[in-house]
TIRO-2110 file (N, C-alpha, C; in Angstrom, 1 decimal):
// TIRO-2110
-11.7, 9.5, 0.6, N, 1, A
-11.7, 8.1, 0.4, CA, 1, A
-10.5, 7.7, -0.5, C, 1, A
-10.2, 6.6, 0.0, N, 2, A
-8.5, 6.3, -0.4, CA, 2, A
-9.5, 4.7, -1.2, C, 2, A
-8.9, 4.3, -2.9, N, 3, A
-9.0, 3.1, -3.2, CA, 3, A
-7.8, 2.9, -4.1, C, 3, A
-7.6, 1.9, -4.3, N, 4, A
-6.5, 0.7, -5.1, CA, 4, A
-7.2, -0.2, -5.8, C, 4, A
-7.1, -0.1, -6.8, N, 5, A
-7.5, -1.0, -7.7, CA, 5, A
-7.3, -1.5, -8.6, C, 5, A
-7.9, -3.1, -9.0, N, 6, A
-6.6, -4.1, -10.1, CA, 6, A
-6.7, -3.9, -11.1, C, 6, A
-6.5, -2.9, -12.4, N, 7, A
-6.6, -2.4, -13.6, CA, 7, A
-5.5, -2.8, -14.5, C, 7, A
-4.0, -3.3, -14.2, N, 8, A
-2.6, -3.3, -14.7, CA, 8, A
-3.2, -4.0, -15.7, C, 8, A
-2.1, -3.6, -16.8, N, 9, A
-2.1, -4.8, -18.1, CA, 9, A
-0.8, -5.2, -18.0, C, 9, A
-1.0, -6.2, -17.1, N, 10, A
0.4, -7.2, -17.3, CA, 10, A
-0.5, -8.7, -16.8, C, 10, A
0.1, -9.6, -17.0, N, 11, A
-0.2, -10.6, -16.2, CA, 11, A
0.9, -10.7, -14.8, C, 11, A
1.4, -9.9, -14.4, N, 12, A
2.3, -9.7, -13.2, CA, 12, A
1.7, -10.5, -12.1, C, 12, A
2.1, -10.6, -10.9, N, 13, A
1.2, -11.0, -10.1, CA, 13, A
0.4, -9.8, -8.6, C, 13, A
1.0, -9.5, -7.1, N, 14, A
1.2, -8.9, -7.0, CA, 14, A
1.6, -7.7, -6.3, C, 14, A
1.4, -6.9, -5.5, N, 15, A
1.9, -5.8, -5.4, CA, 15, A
1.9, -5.5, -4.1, C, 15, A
2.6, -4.6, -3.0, N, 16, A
2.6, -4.7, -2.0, CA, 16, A
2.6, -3.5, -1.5, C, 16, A
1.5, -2.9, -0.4, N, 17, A
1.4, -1.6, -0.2, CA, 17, A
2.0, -1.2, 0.9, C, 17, A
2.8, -0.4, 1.5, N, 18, A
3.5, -0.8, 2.2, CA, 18, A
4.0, 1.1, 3.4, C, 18, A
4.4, 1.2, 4.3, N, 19, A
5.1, 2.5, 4.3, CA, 19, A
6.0, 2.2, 5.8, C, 19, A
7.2, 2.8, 6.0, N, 20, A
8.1, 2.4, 7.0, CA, 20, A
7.4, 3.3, 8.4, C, 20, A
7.4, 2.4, 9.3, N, 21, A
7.4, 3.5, 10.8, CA, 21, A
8.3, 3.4, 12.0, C, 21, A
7.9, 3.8, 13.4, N, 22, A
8.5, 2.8, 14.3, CA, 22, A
8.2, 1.6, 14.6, C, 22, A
7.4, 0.6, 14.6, N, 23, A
7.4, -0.3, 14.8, CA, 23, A
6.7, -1.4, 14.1, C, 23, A
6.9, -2.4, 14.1, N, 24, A
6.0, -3.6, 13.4, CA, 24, A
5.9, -4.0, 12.1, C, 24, A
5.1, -4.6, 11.5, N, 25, A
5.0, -4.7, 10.3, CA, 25, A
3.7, -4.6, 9.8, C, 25, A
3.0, -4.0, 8.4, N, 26, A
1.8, -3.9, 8.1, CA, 26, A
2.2, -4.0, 6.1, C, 26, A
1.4, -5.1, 6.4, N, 27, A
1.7, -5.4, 5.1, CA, 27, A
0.5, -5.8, 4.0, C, 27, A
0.1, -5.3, 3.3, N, 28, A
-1.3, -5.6, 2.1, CA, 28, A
-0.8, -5.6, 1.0, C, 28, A
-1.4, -7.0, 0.3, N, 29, A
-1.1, -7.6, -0.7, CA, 29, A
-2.3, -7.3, -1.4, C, 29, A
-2.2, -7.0, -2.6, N, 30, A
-3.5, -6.8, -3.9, CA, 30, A
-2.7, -7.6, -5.3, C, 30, A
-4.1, -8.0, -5.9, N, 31, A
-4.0, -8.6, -6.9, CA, 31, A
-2.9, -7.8, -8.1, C, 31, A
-2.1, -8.2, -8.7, N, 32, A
-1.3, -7.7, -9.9, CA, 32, A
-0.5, -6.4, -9.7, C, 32, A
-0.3, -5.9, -10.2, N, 33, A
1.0, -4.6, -9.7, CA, 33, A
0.0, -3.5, -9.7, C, 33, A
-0.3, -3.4, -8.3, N, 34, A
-1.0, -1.9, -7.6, CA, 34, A
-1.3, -0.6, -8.8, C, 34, A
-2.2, -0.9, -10.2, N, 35, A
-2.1, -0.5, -10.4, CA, 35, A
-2.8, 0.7, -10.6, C, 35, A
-3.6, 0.9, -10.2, N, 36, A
-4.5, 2.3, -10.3, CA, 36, A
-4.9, 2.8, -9.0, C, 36, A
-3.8, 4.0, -8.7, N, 37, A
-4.6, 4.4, -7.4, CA, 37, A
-5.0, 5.3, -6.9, C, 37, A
-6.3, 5.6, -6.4, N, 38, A
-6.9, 6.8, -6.5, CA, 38, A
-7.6, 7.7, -5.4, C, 38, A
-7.5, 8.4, -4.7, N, 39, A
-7.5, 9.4, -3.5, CA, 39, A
-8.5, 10.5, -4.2, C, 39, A
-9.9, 10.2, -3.5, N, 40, A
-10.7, 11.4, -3.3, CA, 40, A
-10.6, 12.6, -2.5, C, 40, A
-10.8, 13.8, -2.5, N, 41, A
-10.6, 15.2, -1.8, CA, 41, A
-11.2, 15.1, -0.5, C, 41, A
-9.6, 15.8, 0.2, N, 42, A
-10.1, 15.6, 1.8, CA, 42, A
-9.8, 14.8, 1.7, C, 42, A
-9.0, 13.4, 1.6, N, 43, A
-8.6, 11.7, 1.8, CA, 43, A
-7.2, 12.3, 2.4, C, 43, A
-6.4, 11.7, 3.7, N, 44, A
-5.8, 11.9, 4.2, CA, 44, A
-5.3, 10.7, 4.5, C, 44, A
-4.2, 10.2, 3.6, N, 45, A
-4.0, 8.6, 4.3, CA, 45, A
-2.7, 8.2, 4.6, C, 45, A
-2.6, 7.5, 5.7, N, 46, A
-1.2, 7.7, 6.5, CA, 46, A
-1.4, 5.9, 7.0, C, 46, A
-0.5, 5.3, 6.4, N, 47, A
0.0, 3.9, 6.7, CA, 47, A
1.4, 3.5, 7.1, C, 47, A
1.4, 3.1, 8.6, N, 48, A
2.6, 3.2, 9.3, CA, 48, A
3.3, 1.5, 9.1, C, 48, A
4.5, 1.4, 8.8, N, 49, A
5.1, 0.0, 9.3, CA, 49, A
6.1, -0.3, 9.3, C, 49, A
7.4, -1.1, 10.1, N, 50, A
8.8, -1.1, 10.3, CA, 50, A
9.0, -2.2, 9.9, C, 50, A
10.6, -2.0, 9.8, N, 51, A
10.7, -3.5, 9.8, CA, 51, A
11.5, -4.3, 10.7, C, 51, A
11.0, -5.5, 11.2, N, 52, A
11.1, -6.5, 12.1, CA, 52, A
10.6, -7.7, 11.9, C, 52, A
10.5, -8.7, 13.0, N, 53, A
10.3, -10.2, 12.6, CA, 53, A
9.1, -10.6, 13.9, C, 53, A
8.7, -11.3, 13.4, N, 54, A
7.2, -12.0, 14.4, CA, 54, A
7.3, -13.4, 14.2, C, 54, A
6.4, -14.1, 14.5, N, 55, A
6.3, -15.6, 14.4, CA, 55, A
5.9, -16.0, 13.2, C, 55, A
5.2, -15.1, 12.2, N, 56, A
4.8, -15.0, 10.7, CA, 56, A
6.0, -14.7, 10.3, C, 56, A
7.3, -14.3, 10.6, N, 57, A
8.3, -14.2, 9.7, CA, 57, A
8.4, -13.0, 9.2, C, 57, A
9.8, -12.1, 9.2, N, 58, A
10.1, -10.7, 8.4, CA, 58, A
9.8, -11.2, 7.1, C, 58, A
10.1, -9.9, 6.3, N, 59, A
9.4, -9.7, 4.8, CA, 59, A
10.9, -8.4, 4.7, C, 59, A
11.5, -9.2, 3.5, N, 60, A
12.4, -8.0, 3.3, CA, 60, A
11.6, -7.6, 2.3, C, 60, A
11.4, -5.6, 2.2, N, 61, A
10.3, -5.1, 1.8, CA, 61, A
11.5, -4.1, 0.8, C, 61, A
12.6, -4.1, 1.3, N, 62, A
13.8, -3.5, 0.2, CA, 62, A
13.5, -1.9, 0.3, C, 62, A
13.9, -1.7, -1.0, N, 63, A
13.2, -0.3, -1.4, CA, 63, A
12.0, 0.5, -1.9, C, 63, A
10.8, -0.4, -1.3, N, 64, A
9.6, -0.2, -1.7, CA, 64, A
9.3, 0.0, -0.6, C, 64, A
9.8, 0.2, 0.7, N, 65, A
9.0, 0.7, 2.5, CA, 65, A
9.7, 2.6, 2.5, C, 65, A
10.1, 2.7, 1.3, N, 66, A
10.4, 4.2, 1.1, CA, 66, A
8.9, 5.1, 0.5, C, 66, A
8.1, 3.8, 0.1, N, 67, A
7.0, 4.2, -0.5, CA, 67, A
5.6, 4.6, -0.1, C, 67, A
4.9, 5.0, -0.2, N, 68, A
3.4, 5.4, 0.5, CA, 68, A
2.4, 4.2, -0.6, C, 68, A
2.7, 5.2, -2.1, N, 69, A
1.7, 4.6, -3.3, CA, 69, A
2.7, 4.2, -4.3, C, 69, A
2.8, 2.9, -4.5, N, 70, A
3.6, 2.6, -6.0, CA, 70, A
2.6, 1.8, -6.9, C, 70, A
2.7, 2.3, -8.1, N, 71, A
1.3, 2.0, -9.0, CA, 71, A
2.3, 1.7, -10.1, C, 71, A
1.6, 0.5, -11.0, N, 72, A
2.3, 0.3, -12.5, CA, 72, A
1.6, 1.1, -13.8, C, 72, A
0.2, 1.5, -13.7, N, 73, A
-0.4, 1.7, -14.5, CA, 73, A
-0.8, 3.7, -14.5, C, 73, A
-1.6, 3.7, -13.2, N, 74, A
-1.9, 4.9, -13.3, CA, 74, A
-2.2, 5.2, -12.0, C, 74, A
-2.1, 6.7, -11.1, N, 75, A
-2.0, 7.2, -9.9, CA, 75, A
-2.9, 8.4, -10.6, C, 75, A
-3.8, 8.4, -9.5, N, 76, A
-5.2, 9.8, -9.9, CA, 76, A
-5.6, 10.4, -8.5, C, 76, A
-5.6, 10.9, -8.3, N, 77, A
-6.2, 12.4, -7.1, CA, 77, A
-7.1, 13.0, -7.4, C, 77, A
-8.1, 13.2, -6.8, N, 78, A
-8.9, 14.1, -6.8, CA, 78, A
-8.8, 15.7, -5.7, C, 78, A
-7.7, 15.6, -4.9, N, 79, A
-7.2, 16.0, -3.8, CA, 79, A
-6.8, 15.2, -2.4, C, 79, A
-6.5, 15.9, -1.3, N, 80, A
-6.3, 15.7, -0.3, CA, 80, A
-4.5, 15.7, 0.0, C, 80, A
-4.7, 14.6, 0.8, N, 81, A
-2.8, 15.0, 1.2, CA, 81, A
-2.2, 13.7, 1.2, C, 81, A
-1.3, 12.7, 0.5, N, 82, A
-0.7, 12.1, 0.9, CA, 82, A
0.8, 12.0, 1.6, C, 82, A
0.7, 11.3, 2.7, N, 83, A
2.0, 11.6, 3.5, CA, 83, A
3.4, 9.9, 2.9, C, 83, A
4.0, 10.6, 2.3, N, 84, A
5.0, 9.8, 1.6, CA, 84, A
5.3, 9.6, 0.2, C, 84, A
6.1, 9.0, -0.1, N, 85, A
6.5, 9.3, -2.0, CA, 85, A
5.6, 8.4, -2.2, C, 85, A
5.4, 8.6, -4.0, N, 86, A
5.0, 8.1, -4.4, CA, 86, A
5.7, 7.7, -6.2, C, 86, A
5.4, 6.1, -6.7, N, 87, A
6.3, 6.3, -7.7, CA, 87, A
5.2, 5.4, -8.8, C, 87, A
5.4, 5.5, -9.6, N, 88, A
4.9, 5.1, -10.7, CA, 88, A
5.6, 4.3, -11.7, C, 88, A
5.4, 3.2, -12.2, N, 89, A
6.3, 2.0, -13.1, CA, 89, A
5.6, 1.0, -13.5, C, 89, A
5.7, 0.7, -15.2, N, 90, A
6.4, 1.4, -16.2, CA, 90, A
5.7, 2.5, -16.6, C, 90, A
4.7, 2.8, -16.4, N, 91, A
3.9, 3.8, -17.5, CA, 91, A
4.5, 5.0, -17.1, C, 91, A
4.5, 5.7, -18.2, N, 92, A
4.8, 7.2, -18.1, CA, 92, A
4.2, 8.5, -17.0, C, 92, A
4.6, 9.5, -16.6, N, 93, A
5.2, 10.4, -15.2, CA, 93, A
3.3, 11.5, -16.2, C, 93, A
2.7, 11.1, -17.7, N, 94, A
1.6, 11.4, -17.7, CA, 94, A
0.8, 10.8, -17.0, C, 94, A
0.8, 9.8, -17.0, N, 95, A
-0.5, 8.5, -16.1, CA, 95, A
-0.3, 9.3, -14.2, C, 95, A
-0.4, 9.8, -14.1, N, 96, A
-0.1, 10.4, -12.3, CA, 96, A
-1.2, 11.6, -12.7, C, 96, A
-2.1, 11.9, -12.2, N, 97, A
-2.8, 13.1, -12.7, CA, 97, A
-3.6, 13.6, -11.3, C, 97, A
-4.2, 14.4, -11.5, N, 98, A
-4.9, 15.3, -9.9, CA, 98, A
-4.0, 15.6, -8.8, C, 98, A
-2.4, 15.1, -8.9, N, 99, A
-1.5, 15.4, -7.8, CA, 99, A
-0.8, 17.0, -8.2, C, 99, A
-0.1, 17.3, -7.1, N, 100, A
1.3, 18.6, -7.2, CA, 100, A
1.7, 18.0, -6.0, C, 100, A
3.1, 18.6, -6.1, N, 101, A
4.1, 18.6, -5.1, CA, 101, A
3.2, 18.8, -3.8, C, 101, A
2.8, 19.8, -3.9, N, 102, A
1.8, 20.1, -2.5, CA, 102, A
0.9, 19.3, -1.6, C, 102, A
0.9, 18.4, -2.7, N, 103, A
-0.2, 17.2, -1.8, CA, 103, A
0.6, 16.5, -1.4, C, 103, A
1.9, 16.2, -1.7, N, 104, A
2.1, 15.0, -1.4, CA, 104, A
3.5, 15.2, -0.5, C, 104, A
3.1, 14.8, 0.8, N, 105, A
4.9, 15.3, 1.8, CA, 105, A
5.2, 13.8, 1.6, C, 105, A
6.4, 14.0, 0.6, N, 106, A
6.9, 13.6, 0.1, CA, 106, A
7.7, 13.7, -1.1, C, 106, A
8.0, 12.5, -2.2, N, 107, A
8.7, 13.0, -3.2, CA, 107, A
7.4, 12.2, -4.6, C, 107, A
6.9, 13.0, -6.0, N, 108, A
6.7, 12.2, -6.7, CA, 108, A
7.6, 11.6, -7.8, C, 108, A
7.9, 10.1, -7.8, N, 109, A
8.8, 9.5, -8.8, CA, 109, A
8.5, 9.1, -10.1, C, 109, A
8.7, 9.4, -11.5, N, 110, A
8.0, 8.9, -12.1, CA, 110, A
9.4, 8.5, -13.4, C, 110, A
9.2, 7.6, -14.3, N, 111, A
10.1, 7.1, -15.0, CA, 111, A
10.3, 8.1, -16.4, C, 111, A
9.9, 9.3, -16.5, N, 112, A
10.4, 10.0, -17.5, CA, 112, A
10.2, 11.9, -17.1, C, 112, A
10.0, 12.5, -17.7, N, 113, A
10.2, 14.1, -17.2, CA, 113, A
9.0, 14.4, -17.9, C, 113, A
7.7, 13.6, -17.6, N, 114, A
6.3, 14.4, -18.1, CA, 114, A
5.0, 14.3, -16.7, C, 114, A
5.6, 13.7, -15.6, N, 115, A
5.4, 13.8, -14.6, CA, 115, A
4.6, 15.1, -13.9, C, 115, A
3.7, 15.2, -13.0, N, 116, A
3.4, 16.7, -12.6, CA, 116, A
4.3, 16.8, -11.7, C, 116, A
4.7, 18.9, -12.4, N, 117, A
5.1, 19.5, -12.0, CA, 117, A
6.0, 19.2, -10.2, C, 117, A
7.1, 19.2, -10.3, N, 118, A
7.9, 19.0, -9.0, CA, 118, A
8.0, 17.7, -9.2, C, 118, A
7.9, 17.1, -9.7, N, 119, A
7.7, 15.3, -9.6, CA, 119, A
9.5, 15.2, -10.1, C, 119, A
10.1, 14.1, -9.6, N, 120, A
11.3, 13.6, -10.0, CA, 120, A
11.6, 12.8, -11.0, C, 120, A
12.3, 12.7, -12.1, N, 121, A
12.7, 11.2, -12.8, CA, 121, A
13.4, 10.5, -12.3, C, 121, A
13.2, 9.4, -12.1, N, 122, A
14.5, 8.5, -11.8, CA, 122, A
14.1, 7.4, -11.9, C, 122, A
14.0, 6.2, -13.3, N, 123, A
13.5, 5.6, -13.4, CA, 123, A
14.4, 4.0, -13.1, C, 123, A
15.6, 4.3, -12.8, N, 124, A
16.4, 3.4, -12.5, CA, 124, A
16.3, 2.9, -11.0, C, 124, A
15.8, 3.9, -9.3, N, 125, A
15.1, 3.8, -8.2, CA, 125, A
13.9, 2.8, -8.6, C, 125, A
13.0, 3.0, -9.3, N, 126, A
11.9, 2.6, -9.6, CA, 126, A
11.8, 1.7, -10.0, C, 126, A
12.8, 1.1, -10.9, N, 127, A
12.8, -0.5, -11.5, CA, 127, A
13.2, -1.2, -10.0, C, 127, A
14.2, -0.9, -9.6, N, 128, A
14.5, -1.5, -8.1, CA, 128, A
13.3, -1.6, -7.5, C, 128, A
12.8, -0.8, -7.0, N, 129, A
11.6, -0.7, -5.9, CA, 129, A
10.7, -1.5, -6.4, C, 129, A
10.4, -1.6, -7.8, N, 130, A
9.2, -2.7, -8.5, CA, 130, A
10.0, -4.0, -8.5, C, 130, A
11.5, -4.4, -8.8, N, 131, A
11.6, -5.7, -8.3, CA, 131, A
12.0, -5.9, -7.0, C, 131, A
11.9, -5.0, -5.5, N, 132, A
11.6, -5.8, -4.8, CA, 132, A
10.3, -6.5, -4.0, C, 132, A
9.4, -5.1, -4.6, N, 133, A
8.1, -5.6, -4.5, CA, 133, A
7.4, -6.7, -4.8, C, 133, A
8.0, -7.2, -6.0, N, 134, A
7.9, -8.5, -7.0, CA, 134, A
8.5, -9.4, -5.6, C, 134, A
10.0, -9.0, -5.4, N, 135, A
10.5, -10.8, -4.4, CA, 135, A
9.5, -10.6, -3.0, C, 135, A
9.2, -9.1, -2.7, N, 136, A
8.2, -9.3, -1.1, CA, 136, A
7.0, -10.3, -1.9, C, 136, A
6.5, -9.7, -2.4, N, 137, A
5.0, -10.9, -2.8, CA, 137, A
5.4, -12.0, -2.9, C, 137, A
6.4, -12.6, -3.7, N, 138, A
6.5, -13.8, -3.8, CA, 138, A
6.7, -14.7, -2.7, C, 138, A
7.3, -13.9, -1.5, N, 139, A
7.5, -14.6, -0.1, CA, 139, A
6.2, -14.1, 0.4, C, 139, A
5.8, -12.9, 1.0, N, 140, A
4.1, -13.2, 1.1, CA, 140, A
3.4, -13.7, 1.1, C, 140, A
3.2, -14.3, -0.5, N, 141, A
2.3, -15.3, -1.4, CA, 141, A
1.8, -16.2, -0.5, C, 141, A
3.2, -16.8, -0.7, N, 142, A
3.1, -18.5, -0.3, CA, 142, A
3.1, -18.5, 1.0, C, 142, A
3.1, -17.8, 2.1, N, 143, A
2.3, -18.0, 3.1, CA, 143, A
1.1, -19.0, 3.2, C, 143, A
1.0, -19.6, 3.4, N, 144, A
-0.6, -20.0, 3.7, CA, 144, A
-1.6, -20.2, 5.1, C, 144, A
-0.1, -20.3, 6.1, N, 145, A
-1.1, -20.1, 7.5, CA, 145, A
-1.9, -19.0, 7.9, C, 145, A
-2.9, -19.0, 7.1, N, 146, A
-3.7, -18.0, 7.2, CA, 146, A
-4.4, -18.0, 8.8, C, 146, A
-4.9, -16.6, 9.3, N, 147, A
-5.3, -16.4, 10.6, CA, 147, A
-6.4, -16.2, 10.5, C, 147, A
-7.1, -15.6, 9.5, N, 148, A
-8.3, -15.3, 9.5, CA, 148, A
-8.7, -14.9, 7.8, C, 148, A
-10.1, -15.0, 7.4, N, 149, A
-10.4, -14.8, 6.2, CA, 149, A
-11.8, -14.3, 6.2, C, 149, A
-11.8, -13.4, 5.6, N, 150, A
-12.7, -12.2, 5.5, CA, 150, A
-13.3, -11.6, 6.7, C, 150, A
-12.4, -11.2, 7.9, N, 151, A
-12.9, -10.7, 9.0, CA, 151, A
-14.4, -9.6, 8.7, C, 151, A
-14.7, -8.9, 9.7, N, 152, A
-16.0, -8.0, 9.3, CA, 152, A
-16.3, -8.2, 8.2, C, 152, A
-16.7, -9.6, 7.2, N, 153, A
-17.4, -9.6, 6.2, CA, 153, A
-16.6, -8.4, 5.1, C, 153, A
-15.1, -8.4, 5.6, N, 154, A
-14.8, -7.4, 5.0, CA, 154, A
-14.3, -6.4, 5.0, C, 154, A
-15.2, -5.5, 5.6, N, 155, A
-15.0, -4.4, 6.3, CA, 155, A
-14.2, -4.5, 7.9, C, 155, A
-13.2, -4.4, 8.3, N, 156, A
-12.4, -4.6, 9.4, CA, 156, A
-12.3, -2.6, 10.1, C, 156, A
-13.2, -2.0, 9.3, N, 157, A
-13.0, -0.8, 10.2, CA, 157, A
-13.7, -0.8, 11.4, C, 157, A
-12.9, -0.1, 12.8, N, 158, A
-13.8, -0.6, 14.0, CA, 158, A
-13.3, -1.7, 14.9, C, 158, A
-12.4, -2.3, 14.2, N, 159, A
-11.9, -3.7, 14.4, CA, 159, A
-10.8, -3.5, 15.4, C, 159, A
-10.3, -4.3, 16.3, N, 160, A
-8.8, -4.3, 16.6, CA, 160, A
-8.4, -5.5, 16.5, C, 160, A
-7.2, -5.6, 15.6, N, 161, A
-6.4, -7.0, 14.8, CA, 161, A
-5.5, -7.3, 15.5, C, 161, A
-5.4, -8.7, 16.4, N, 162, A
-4.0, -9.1, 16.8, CA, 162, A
-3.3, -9.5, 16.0, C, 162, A
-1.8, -9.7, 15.7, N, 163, A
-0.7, -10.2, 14.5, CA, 163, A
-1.3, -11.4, 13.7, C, 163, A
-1.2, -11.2, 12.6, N, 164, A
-1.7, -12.7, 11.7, CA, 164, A
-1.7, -12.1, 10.6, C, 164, A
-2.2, -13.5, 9.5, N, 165, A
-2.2, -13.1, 8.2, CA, 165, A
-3.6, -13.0, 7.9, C, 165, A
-4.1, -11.9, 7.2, N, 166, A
-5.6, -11.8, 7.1, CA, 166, A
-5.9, -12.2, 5.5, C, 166, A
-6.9, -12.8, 5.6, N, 167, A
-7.3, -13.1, 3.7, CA, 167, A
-8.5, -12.6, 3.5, C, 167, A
-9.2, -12.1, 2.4, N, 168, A
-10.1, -11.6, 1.7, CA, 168, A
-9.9, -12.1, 0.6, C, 168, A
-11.0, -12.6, 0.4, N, 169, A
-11.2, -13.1, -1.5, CA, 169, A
-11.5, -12.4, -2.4, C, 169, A
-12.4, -11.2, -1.8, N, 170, A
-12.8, -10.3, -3.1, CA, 170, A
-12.3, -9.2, -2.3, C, 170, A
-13.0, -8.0, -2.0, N, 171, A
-12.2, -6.9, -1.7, CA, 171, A
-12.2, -6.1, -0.1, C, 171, A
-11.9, -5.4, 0.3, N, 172, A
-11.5, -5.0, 1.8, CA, 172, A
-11.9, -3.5, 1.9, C, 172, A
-12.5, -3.3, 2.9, N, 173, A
-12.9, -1.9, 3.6, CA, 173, A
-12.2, -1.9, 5.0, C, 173, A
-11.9, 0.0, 4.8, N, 174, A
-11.7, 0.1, 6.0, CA, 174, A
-12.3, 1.5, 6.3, C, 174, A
-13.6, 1.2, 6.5, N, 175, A
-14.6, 2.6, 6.6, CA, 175, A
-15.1, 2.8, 7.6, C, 175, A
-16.2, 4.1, 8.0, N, 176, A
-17.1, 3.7, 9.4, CA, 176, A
-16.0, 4.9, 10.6, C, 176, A
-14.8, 3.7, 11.0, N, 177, A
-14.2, 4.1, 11.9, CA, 177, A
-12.5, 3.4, 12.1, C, 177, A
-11.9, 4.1, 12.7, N, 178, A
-10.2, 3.4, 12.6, CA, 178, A
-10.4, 2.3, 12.8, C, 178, A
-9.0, 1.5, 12.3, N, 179, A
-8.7, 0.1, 12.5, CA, 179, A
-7.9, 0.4, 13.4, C, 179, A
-7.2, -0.7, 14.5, N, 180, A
-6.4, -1.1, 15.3, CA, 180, A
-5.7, -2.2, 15.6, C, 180, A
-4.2, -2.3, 15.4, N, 181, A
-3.3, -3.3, 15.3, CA, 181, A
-2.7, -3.3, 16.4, C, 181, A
-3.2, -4.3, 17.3, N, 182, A
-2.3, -4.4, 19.1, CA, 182, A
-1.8, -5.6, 18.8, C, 182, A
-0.2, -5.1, 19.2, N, 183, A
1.0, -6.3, 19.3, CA, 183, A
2.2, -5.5, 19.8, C, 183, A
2.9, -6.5, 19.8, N, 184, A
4.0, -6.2, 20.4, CA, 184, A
4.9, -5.2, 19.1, C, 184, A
6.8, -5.0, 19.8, N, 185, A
7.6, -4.2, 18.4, CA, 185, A
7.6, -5.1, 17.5, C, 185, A
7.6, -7.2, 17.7, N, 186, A
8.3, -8.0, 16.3, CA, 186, A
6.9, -8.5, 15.8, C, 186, A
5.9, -8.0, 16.3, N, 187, A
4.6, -8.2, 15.5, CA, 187, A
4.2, -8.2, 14.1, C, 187, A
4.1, -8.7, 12.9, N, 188, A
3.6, -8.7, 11.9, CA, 188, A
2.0, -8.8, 11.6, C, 188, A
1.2, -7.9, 10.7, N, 189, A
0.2, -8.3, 10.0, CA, 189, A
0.4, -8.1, 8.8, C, 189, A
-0.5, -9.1, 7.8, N, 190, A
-0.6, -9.6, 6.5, CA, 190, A
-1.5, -9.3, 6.2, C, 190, A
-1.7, -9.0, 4.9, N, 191, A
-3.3, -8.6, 4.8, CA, 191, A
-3.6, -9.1, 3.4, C, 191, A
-4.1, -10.6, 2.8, N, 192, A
-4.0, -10.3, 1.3, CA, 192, A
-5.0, -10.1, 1.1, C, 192, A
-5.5, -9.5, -0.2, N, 193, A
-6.5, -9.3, -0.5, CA, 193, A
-6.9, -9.4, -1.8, C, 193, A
-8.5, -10.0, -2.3, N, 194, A
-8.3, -10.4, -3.3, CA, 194, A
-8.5, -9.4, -4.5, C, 194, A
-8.9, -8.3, -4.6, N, 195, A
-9.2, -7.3, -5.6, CA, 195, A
-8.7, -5.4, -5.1, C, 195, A
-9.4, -5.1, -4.4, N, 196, A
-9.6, -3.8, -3.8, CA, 196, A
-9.8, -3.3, -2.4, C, 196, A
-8.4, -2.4, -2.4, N, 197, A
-8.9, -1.7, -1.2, CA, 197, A
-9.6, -0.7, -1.0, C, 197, A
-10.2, -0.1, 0.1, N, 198, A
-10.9, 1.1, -0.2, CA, 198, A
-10.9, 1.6, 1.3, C, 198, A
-10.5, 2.6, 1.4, N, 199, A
-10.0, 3.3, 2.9, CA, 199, A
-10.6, 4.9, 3.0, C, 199, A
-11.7, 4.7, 3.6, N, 200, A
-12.7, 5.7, 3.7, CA, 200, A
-12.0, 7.1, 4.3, C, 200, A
-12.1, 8.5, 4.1, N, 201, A
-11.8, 9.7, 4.3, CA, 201, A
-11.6, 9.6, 5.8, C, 201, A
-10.2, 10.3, 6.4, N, 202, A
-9.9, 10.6, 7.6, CA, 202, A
-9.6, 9.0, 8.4, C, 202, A
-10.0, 8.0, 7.7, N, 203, A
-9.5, 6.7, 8.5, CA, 203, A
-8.2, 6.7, 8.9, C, 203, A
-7.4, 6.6, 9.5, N, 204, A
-6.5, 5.7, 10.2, CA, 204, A
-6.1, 4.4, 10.4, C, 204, A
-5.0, 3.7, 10.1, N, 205, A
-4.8, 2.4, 10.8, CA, 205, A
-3.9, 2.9, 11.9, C, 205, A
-4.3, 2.5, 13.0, N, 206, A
-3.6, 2.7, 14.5, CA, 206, A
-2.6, 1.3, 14.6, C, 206, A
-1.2, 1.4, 15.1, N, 207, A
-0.4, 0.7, 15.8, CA, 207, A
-0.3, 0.9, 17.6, C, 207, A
-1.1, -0.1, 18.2, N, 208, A
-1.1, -0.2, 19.2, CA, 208, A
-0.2, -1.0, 20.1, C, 208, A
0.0, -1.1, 21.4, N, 209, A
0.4, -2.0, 22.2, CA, 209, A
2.1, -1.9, 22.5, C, 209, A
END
């Protein structure tokens, strides 16, 4: 089980989870800067998305669609595999715990050299990546043609989503069984959400169509 949770001490706003593929866009929005995020053993989570333009409009996503997990406060594992980097900002390369290089195909980034083992410094990447994340939300945000709001009570696993902006007021599951996103290549989905995600072991989000 894969969760994200709003713990940051900032009043930031917030954060955008994001990862590059071939096609489309897949975009989730959480409350304040993504900051605690945490992967149960056996959690295998792979979130696909490109970039392109739909009738909801591109999202320049910058240097944060290099990302899998970017967290401000603290990144925790219990095991499994994440497929993509992950970076951590501002807090220190200690706040990342239960990871190694091993789990993660990818790179870990963290803003000083106390990071686990194999993990990178480069905290000057990372201020970037955190303010483009900051200008994606802010265009995000203010969307308001919303398409739908609290689909499955919630839970959207099971579901297949055509392109739109989806809203949640409190938090989002995607358990049970895979989600499915059928659209075309300039397709976008939005996903805001108001507290937590939580993306049950072995789920998938599928790009269809």
């Amino acid at each position: 089980m894969f969760v994200i949770e709003r713990i940051f001490l900032s009043v930031k706003k917030l954060r955008i989870f994001a990862r590059r593929a071939s096609f489309s866009w897949l975009i989730i929005l959480l409350p304040f800067f993504l900051s605690h995020a945490y992967a149960e053993p056996s959690a295998t989570i792979t979130v696909t998305v490109s970039l392109s333009s739909t009738n909801s409009g591109p999202v320049n996503l910058g240097s944060i669609t290099n990302f899998m997990i970017f967290a401000g406060s603290a990144i925790t594992s219990g095991g499994g595999i994440i497929n993509g980097d992950i970076g951590l900002s501002p807090n220190t390369g200690t706040n990342i715990t239960g990871l190694t290089a091993a789990q993660v195909n990818g790179t870990i980034y963290a803003v000083d050299n106390t990071g686990p083992a194999g993990s990178v410094m480069d905290p000057g990447l990372l201020t970037t990546a955190k303010n483009d994340l900051t200008a994606a939300y802010n265009d995000t945000a203010a969307r308001t043609n919303v398409t739908f709001v609290n689909p499955g009570s919630g839970n959207i696993g099971g579901m297949n989503l055509l392109p739109g902006i989806y809203k949640f007021t409190s938090s989002a599951l995607i358990t049970g069984t895979n989600v499915t996103l059928t659209g075309g290549a300039n397709d976008v989905w939005i996903f805001q959400i108001g507290s937590t995600l939580t993306v049950g072991s072995g789920i998938q989000v599928i790009l269809a169509g």
